[in-house]
N, C-alpha and C positions, 0 to 999 in steps of 0.2 A: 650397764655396769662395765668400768674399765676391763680390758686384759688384764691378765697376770702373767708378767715374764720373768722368769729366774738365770740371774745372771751368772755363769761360775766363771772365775777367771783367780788365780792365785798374784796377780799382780792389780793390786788396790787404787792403782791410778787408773785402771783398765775400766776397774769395777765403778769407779767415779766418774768417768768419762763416759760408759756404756748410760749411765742410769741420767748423766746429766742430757744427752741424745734424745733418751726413751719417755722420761717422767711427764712431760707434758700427755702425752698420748698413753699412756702405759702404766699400770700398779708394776713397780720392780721391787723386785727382793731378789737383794744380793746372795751369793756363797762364795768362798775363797777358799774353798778344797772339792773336791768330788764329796768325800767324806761328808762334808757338811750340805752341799747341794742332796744326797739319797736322806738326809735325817728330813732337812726339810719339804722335798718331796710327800715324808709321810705324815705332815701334818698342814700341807700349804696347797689349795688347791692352784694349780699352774696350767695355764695355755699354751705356752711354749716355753722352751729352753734354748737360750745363749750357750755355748760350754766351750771354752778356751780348750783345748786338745794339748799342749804342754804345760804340764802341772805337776810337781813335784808329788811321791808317793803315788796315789793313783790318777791316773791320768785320765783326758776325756775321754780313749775311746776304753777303758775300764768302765769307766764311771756310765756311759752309754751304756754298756753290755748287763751291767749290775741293773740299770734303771728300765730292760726287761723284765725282772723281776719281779716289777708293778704292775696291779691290775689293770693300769691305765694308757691308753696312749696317748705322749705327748708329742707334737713335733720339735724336732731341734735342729737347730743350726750350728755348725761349727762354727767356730773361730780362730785362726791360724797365723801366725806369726812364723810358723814353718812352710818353706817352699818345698816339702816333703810332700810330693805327688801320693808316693805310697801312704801316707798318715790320711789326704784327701778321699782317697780310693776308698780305702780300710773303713773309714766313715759312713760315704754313699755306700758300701754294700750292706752295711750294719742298718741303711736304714734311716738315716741322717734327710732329711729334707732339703737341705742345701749346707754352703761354708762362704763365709767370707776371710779372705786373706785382711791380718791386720800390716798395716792402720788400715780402719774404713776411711770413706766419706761415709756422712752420718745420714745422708740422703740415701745412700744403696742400702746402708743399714736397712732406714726407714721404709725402702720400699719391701725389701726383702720379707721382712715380717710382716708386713698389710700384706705380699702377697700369698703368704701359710695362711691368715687369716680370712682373705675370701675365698677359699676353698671350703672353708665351711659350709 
């Protein structure tokens, strides 16, 4: 059975770009707030999490602190378009498995995620 990666990014070319990278290899289900990535959390079962870190209202590293919450752990990886060391920091110590600065190449993406995945 494929992965499940949940994508959250509040910029909708991000989120189409992300899922057009991923979909060969990968079940994606988009979000386009935090908000909407913790509803679907409770009904989508998810392997990892993509989460864009600047997002209008609640942000990634909200949206990470809230989705301890859950009984479940998922690994996630940021996503960053900020050269904000501190936002980077704030992440890894919350617990975050890695970040990628945007734009990727879709190859570091790709590796990036196979490698949360064989760690299993």
């Amino acid at each position: 059975m494929q992965k499940r990666i949940l994508v959250v990014d509040d910029d909708s070319m991000n989120l189409v770009r992300t899922k057009m990278i991923l979909k060969k290899h990968y079940n994606v289900i988009l979000a386009e707030s935090g908000e909407e990535a913790l509803r679907k959390l409770k009904s989508e079962k998810v392997d990892l999490i993509l989460l864009d870190i600047a997002m209008p209202g609640m942000d990634g590293i909200e949206t990470f602190e809230r989705m301890k919450d859950y009984p479940i752990e998922i690994p996630v990886i940021f996503l960053t378009a900020s050269g904000d060391e501190d936002d980077v920091k704030s992440a890894i110590r919350l617990g975050a498995v890695n970040y990628l600065k945007k734009p990727f190449y879709p190859q570091e993406l790709l590796k990036r995620i196979a490698k949360e995945f064989e760690k299993e």
